[in-house]
Each structure stands twice: as C-alpha cells, then as structure tokens.
C-alpha positions, -999 to +999 in steps of 0.1 A: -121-784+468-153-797+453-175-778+472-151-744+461-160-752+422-194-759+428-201-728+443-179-712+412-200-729+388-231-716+410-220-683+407-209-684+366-247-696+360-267-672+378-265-639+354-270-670+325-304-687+345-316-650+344-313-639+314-329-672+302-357-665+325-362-634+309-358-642+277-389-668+279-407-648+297-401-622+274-409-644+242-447-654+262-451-609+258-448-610+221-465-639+211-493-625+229-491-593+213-483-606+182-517-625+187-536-590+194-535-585+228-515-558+240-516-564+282-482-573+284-467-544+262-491-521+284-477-533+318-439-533+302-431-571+300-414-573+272-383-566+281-352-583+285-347-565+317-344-595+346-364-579+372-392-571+356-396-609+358-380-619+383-397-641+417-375-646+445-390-685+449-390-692+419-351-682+417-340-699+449-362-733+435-344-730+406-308-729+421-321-754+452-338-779+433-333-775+392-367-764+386-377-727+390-400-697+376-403-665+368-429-637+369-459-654+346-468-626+319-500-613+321-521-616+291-562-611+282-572-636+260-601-617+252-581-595+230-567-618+203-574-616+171-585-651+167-590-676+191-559-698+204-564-732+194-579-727+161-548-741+138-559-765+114-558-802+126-537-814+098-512-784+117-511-807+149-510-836+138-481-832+118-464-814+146-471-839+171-445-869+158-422-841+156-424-830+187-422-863+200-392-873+183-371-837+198 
C-alpha cells in the first residue's frame, strides 16, 4: 500500500509543481520588463499559462530526482533601463546577513 499513496501524492503534486513552475518563470518576464526590456512580453512569457514554460526534462528531473526546470525566459539585457547590478552597496550589504539568516 505504500507504493499506492506515493503514486497518489505524485499525482496531487503535479498540477501544484506546474503552476509553481510557471509562476517563477512568470515572475523572471516582469521583472525584466519592469526593468525595460520588453522580449519576454514580445514572445508571450508572461503568462501563467504552464506550457508556455513547460520542458519535458526538466519535468520528469523534477518528479525523478527533486530538482527540475522550466523554459528559461528570454530576456535582452541590452534593453534595460539601467544596468543590473548597479544597487548601491550599502543595498547589498545589508541584504546579505539577511539573506543568510532565511
């Protein structure tokens, strides 16, 4: 009977693992176009929609072996409207012991 509730609990995850998937991946789109660059609104990633981000390895690594991906958004870095990296240093290095403590 253990084997019968592990495959339940396979099956109860799967629309949760994508929707997580999607929702990241989703969350990469607008920061980047929040940043200036619109690629991923152009190509339609940002979306909640699983199969826009959905990769077949990824999926079957994720339910195989605990550790998956999706679809990597496509961005242009050339577009932004300031260059990533450029937060103050007194930004990071107060975010860094915070970080560390999560």
């Amino acid at each position: 009977m253990p084997f019968l509730s592990d495959i339940l609990m396979l099956l109860l995850s799967l629309p949760v693992m994508l929707m997580a998937l999607s929702v990241h991946e989703s969350a990469h789109g607008y920061a980047a176009y929040r940043l200036g660059d619109p690629t991923a609104r152009n190509l339609g990633r940002i979306t909640l929609n699983p199969i826009k981000h959905f990769d077949l390895f990824g999926f079957l690594s994720m339910l195989v072996f605990h550790i998956g991906w999706a679809k990597p958004v496509p961005i242009n870095a050339r577009h932004f409207k300031t260059p990533v990296g450029t937060s103050p240093s007194w930004a990071r290095q107060a975010l860094c012991p915070i970080s560390a403590w999560l």
